[in-house]
PDB file with one MODEL, atoms N, CA, C and O in Angstrom:
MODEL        1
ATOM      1  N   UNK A   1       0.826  -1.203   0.000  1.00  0.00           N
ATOM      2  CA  UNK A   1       0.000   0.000   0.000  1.00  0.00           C
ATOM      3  C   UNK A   1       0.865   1.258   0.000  1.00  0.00           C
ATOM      4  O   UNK A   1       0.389   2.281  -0.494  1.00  0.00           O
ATOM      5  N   UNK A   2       2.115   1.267   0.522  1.00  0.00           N
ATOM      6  CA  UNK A   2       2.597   1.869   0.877  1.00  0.00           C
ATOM      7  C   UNK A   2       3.440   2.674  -0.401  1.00  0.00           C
ATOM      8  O   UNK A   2       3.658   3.871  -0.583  1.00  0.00           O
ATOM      9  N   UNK A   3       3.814   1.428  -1.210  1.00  0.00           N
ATOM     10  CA  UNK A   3       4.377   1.721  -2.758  1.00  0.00           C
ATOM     11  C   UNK A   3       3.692   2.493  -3.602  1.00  0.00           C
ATOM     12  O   UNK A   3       4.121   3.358  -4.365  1.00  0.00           O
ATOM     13  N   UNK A   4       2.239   2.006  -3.360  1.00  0.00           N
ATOM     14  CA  UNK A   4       1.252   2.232  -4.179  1.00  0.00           C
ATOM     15  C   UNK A   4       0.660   4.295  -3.820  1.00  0.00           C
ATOM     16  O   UNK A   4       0.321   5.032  -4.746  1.00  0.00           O
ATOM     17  N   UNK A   5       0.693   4.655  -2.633  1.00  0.00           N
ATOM     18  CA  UNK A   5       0.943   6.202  -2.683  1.00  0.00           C
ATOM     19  C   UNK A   5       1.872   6.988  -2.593  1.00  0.00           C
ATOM     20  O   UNK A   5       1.791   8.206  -2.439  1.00  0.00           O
ATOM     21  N   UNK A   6       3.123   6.128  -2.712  1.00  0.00           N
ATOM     22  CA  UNK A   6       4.461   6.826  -3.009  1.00  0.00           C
ATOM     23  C   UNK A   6       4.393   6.950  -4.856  1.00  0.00           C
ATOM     24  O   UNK A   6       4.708   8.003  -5.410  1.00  0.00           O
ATOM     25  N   UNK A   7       3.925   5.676  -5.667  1.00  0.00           N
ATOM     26  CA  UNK A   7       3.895   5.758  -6.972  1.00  0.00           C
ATOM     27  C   UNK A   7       2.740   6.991  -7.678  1.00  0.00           C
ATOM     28  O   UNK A   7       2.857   7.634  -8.721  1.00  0.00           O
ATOM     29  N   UNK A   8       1.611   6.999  -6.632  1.00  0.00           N
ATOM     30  CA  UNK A   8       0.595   7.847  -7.076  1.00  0.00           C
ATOM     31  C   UNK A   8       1.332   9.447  -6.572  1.00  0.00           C
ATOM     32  O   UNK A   8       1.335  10.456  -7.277  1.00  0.00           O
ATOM     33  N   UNK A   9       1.715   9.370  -5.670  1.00  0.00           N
ATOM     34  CA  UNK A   9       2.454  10.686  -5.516  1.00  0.00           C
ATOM     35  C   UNK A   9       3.261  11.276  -6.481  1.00  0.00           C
ATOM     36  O   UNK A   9       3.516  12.480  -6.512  1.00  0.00           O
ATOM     37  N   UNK A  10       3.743  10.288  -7.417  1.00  0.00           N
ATOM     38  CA  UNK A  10       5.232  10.615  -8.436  1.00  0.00           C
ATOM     39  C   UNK A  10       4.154  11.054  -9.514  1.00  0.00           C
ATOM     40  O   UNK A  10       4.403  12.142 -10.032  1.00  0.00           O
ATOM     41  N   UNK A  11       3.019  10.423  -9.945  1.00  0.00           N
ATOM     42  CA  UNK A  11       2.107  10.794 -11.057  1.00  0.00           C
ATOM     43  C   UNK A  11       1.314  11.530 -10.697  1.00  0.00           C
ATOM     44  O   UNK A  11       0.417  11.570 -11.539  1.00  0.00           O
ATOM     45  N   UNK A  12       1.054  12.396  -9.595  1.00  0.00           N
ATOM     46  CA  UNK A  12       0.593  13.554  -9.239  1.00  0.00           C
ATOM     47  C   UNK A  12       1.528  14.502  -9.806  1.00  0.00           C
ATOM     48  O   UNK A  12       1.325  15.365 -10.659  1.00  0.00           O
ATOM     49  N   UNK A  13       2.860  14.114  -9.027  1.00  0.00           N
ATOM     50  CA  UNK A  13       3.611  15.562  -9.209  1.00  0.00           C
ATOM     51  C   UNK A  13       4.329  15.556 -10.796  1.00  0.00           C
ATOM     52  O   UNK A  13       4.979  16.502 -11.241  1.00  0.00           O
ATOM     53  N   UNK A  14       4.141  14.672 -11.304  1.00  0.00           N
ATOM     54  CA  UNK A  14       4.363  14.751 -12.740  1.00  0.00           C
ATOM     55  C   UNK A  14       3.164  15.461 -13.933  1.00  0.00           C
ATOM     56  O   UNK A  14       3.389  16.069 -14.979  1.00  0.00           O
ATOM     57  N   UNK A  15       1.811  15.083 -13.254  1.00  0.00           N
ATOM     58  CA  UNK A  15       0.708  16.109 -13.876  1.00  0.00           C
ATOM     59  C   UNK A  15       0.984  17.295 -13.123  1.00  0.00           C
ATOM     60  O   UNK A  15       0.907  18.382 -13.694  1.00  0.00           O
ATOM     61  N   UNK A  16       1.297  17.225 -11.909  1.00  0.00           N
ATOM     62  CA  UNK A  16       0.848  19.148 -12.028  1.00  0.00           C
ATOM     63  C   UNK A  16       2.198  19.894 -12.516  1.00  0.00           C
ATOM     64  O   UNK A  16       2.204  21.124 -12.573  1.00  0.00           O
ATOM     65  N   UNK A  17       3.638  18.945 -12.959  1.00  0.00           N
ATOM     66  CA  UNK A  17       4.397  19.582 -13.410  1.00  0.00           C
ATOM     67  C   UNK A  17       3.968  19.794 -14.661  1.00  0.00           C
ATOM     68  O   UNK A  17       4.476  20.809 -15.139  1.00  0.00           O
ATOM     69  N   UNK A  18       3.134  19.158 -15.476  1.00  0.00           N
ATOM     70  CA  UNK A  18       2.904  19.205 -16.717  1.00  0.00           C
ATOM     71  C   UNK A  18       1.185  20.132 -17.044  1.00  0.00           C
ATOM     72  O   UNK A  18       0.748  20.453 -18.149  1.00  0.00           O
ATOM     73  N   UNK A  19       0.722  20.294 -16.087  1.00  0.00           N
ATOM     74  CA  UNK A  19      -0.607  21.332 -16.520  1.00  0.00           C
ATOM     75  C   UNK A  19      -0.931  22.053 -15.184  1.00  0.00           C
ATOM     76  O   UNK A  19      -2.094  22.426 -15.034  1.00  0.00           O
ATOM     77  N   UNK A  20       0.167  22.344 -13.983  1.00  0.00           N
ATOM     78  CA  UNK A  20       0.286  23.744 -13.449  1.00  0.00           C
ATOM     79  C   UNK A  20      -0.340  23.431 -11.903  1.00  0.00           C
ATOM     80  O   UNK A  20       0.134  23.453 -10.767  1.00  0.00           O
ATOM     81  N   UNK A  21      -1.673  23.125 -12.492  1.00  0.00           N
ATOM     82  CA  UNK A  21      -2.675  22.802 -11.123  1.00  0.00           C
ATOM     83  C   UNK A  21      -4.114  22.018 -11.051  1.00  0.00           C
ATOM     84  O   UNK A  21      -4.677  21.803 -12.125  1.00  0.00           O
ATOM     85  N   UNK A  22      -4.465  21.771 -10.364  1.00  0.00           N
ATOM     86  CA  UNK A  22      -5.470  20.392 -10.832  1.00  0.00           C
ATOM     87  C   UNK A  22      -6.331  20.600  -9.511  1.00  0.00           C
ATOM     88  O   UNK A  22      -5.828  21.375  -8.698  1.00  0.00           O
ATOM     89  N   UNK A  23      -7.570  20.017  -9.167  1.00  0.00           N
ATOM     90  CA  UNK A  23      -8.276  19.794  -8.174  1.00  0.00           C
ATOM     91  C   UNK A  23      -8.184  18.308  -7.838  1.00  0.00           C
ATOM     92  O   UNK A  23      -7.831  17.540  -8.733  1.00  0.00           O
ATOM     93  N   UNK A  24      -8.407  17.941  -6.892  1.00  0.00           N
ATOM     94  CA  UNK A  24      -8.904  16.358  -6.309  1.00  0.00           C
ATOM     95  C   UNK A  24      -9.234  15.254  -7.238  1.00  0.00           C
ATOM     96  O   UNK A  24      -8.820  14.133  -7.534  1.00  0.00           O
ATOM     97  N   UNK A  25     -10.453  16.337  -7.657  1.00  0.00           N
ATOM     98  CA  UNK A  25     -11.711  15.942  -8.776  1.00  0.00           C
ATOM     99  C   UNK A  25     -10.691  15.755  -9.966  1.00  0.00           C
ATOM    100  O   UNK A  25     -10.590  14.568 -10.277  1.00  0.00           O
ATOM    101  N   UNK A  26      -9.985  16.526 -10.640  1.00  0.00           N
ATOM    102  CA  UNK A  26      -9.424  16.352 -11.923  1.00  0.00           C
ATOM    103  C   UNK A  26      -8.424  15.242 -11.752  1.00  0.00           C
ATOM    104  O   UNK A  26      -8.733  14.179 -12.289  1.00  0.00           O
ATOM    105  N   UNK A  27      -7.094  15.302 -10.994  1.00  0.00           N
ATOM    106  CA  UNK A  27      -6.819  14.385 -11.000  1.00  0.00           C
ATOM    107  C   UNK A  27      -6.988  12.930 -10.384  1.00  0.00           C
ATOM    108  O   UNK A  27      -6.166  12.014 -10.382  1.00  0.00           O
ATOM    109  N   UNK A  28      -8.338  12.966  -9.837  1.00  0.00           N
ATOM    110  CA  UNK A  28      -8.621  11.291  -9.933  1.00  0.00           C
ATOM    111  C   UNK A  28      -9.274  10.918 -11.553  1.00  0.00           C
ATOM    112  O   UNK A  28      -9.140   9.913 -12.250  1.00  0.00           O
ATOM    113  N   UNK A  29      -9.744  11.725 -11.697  1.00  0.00           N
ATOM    114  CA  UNK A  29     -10.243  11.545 -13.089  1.00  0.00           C
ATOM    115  C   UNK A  29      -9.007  11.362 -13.970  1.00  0.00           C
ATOM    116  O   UNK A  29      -8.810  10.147 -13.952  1.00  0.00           O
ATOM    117  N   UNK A  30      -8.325  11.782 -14.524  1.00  0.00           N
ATOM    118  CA  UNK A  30      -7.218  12.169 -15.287  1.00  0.00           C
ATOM    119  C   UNK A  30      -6.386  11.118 -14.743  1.00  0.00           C
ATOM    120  O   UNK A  30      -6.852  10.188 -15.402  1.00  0.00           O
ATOM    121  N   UNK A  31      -5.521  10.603 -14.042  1.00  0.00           N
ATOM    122  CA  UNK A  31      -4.781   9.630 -13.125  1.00  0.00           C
ATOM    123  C   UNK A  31      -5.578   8.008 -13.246  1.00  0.00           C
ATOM    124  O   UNK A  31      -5.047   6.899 -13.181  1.00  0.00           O
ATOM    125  N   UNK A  32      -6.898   8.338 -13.425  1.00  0.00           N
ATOM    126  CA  UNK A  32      -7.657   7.157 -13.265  1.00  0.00           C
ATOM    127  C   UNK A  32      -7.585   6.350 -11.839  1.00  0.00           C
ATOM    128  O   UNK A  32      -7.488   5.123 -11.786  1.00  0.00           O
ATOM    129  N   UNK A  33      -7.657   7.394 -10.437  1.00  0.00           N
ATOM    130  CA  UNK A  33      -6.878   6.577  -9.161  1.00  0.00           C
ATOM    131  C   UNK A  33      -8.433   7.035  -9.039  1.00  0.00           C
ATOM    132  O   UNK A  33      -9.080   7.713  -9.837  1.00  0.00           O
ATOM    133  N   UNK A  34      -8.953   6.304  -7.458  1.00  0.00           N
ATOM    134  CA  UNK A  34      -9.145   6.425  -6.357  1.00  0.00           C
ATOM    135  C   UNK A  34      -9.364   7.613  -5.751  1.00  0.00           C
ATOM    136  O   UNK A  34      -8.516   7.547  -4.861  1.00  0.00           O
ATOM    137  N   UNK A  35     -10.005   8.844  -5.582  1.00  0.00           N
ATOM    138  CA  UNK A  35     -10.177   9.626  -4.978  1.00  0.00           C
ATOM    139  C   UNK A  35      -9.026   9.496  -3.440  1.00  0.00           C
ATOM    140  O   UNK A  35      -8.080  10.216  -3.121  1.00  0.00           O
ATOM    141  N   UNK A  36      -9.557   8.397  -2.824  1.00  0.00           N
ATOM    142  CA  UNK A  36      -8.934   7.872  -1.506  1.00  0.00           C
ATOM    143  C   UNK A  36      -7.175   8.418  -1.306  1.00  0.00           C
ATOM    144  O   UNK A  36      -6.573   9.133  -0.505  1.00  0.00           O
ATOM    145  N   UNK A  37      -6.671   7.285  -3.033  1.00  0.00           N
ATOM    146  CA  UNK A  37      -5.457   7.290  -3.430  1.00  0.00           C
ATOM    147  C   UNK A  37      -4.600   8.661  -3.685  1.00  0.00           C
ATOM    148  O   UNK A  37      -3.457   8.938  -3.321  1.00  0.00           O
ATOM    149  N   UNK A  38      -5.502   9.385  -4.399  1.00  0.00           N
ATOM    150  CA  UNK A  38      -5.191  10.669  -4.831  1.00  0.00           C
ATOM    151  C   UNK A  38      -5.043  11.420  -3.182  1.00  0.00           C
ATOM    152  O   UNK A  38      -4.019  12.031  -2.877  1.00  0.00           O
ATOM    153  N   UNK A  39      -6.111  11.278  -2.301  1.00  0.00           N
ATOM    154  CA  UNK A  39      -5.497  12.303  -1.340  1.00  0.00           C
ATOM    155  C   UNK A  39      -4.671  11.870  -0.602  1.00  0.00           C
ATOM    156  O   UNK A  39      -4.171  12.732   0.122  1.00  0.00           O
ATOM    157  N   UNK A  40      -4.200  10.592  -0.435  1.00  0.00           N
ATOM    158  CA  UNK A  40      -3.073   9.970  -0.115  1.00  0.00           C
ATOM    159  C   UNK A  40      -1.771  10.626  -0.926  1.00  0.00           C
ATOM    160  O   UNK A  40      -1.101  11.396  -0.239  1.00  0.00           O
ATOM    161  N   UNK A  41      -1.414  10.460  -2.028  1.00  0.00           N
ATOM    162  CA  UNK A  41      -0.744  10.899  -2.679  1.00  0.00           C
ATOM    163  C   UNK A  41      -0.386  12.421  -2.281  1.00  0.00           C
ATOM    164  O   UNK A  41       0.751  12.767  -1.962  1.00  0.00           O
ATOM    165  N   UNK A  42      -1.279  13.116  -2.327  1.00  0.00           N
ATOM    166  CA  UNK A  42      -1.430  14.755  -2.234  1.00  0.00           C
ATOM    167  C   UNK A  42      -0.829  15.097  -0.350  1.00  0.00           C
ATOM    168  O   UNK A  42      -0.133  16.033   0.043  1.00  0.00           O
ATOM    169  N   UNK A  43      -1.404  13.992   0.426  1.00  0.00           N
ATOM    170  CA  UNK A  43      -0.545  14.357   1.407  1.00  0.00           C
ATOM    171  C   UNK A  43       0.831  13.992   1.760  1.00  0.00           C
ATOM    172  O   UNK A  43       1.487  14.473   2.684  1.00  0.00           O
ATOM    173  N   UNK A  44       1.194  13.105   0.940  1.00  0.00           N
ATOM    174  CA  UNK A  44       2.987  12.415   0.855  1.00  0.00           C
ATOM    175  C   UNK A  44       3.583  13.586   0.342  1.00  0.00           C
ATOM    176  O   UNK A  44       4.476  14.084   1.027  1.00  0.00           O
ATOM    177  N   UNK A  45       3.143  14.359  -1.172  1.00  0.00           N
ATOM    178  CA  UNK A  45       3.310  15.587  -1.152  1.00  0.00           C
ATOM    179  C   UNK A  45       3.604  16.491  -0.326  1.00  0.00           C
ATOM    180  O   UNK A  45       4.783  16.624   0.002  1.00  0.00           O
ATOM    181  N   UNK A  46       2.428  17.473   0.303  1.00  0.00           N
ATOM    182  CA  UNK A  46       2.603  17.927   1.452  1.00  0.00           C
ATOM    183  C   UNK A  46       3.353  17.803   2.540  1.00  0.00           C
ATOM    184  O   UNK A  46       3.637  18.726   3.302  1.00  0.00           O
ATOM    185  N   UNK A  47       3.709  16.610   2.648  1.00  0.00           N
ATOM    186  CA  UNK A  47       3.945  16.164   3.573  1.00  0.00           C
ATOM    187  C   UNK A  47       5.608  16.537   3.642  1.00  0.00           C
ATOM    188  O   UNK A  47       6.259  16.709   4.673  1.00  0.00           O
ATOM    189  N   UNK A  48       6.140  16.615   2.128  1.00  0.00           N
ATOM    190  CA  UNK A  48       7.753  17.125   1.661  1.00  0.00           C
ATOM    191  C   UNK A  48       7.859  18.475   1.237  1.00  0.00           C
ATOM    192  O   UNK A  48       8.808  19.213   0.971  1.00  0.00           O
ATOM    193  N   UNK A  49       6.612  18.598   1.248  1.00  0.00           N
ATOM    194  CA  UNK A  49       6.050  20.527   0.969  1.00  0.00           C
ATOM    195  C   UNK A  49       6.522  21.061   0.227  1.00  0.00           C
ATOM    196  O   UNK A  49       7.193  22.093   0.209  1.00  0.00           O
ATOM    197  N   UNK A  50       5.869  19.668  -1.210  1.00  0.00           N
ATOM    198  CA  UNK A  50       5.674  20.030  -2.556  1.00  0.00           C
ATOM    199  C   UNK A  50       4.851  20.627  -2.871  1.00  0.00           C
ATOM    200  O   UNK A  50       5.020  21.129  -3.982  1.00  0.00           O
ATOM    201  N   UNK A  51       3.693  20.913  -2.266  1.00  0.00           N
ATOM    202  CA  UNK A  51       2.503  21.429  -2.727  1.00  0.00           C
ATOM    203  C   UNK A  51       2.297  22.789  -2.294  1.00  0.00           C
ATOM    204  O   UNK A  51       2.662  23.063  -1.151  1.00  0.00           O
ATOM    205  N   UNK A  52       1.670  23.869  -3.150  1.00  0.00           N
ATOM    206  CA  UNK A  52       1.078  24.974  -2.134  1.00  0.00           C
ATOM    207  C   UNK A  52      -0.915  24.697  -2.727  1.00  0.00           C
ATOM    208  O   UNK A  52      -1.095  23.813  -3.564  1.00  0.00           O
ATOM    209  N   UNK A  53      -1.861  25.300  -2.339  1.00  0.00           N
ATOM    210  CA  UNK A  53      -2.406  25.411  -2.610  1.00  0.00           C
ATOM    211  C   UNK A  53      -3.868  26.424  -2.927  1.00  0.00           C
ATOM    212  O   UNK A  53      -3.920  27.360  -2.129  1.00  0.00           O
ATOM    213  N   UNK A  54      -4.711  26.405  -3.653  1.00  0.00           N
ATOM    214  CA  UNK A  54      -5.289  28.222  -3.679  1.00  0.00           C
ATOM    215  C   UNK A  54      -6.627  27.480  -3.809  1.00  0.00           C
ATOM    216  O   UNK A  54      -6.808  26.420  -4.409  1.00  0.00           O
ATOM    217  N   UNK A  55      -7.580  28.254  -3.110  1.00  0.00           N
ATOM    218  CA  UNK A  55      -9.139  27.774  -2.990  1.00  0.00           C
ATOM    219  C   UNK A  55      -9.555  28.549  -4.091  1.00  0.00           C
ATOM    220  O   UNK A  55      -8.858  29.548  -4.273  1.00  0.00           O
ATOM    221  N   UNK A  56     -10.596  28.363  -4.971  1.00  0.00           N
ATOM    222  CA  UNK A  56     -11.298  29.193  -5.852  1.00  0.00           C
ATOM    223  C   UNK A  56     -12.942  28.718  -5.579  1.00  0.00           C
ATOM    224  O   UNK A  56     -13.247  27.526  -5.625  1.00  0.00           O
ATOM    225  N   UNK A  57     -13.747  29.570  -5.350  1.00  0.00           N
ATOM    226  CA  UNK A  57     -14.994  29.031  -5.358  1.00  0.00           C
ATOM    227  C   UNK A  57     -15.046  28.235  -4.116  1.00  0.00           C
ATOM    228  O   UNK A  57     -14.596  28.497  -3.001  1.00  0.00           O
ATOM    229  N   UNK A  58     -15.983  26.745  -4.745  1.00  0.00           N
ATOM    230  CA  UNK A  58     -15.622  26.201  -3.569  1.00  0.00           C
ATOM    231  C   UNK A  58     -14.659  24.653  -4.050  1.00  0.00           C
ATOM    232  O   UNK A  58     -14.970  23.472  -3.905  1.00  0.00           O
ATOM    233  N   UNK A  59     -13.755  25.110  -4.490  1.00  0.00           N
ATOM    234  CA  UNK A  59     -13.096  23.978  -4.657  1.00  0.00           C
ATOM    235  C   UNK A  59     -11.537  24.292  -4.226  1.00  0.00           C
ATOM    236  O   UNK A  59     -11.314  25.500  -4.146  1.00  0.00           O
ATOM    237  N   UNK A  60     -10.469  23.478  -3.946  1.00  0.00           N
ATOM    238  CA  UNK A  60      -8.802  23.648  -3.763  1.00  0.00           C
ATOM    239  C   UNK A  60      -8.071  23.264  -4.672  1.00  0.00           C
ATOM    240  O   UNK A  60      -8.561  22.253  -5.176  1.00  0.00           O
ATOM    241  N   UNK A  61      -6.933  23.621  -5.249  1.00  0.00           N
ATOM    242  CA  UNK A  61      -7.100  23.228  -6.370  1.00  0.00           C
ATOM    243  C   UNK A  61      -4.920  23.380  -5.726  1.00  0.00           C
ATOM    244  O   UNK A  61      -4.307  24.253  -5.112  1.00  0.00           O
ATOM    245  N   UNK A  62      -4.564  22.211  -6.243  1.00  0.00           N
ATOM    246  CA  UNK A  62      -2.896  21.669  -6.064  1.00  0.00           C
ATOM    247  C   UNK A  62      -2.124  22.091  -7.182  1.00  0.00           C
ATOM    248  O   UNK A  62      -2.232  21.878  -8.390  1.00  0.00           O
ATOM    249  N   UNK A  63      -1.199  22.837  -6.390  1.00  0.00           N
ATOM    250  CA  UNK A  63       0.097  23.228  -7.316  1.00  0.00           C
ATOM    251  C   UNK A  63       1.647  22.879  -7.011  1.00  0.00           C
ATOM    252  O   UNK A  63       1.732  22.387  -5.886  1.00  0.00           O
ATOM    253  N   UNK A  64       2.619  22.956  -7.513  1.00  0.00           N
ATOM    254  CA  UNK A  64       3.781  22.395  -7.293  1.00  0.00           C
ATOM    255  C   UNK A  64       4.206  23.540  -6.699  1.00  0.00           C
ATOM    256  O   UNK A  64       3.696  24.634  -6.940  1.00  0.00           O
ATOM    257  N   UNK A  65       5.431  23.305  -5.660  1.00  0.00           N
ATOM    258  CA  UNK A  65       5.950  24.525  -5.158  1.00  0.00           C
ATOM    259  C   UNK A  65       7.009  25.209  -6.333  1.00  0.00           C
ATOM    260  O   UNK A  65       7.377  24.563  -7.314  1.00  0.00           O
ATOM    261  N   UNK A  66       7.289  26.139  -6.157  1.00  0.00           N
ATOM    262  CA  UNK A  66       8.805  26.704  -7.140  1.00  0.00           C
ATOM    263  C   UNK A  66       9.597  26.183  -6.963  1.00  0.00           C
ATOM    264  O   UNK A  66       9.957  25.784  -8.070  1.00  0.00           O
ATOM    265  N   UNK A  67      10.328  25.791  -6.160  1.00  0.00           N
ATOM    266  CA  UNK A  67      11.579  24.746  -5.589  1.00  0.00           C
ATOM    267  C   UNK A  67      11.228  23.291  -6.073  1.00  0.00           C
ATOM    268  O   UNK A  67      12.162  22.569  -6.424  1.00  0.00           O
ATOM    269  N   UNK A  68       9.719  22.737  -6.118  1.00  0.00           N
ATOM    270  CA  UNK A  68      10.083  21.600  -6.330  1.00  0.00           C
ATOM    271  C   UNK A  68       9.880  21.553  -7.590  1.00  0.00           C
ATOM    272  O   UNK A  68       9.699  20.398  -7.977  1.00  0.00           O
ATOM    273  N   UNK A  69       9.826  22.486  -8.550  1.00  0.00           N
ATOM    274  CA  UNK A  69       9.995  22.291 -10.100  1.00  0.00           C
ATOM    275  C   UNK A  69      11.606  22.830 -10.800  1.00  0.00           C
ATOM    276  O   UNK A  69      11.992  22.945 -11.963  1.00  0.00           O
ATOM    277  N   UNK A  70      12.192  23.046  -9.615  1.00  0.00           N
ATOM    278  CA  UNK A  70      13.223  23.858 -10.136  1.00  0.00           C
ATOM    279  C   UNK A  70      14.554  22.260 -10.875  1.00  0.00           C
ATOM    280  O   UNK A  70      14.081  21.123 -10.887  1.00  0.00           O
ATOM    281  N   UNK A  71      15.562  22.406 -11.217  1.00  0.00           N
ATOM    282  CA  UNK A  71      16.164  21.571 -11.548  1.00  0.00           C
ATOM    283  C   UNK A  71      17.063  20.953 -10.419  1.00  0.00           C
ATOM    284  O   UNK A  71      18.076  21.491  -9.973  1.00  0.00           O
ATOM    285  N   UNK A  72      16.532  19.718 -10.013  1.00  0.00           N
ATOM    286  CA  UNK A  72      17.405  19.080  -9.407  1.00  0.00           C
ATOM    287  C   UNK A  72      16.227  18.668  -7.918  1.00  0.00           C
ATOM    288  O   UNK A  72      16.408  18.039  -6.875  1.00  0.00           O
ATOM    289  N   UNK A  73      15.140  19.328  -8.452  1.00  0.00           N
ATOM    290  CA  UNK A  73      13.877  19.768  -6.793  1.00  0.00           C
ATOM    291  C   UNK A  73      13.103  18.590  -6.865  1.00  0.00           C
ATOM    292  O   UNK A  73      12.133  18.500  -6.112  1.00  0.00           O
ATOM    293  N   UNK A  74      13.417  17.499  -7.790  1.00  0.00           N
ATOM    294  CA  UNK A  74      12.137  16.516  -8.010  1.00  0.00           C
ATOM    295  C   UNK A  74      13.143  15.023  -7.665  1.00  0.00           C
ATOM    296  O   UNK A  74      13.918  14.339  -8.334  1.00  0.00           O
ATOM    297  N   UNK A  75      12.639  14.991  -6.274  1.00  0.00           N
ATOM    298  CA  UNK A  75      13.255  13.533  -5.721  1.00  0.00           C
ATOM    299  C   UNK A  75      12.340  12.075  -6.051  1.00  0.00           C
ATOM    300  O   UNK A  75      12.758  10.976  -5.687  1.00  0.00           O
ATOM    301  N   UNK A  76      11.022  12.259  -6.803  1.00  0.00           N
ATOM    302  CA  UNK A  76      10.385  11.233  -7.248  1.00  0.00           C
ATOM    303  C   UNK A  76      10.933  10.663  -8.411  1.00  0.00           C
ATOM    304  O   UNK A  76      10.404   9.677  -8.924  1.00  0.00           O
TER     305      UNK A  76
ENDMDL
END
């Protein structure tokens, strides 16, 4: 289990390196995971404080930090 939201973590932070920022909703859709999985993922993230994030409406929506897109910032 444990592999399995370290791997979903790496394909998180590889979509939002590649389209900026995403909601919950988009990338379980898009990822094809688990809602569950995805916020698993999103907090392994956090958790290395890859993520910042910005509310719009009523949704949150995940972005990569500057540091962890910079060259050399992506330990996945």
């Amino acid at each position: 289990m444990l592999d399995d939201i370290g791997i979903t973590a790496g394909e998180i932070w590889h979509y939002l390196e590649e389209h900026d920022e995403a909601s919950i909703g988009k990338l379980t859709k898009e990822l094809n995971k688990t809602e569950r999985m995805i916020v698993a993922g999103i907090g392994w993230l956090a958790r290395e404080g890859k993520l910042s994030t910005i509310h719009r409406q009523r949704f949150t929506y995940f972005m990569l930090n500057d540091s962890s897109t910079a060259i050399g910032g992506n330990n996945l």
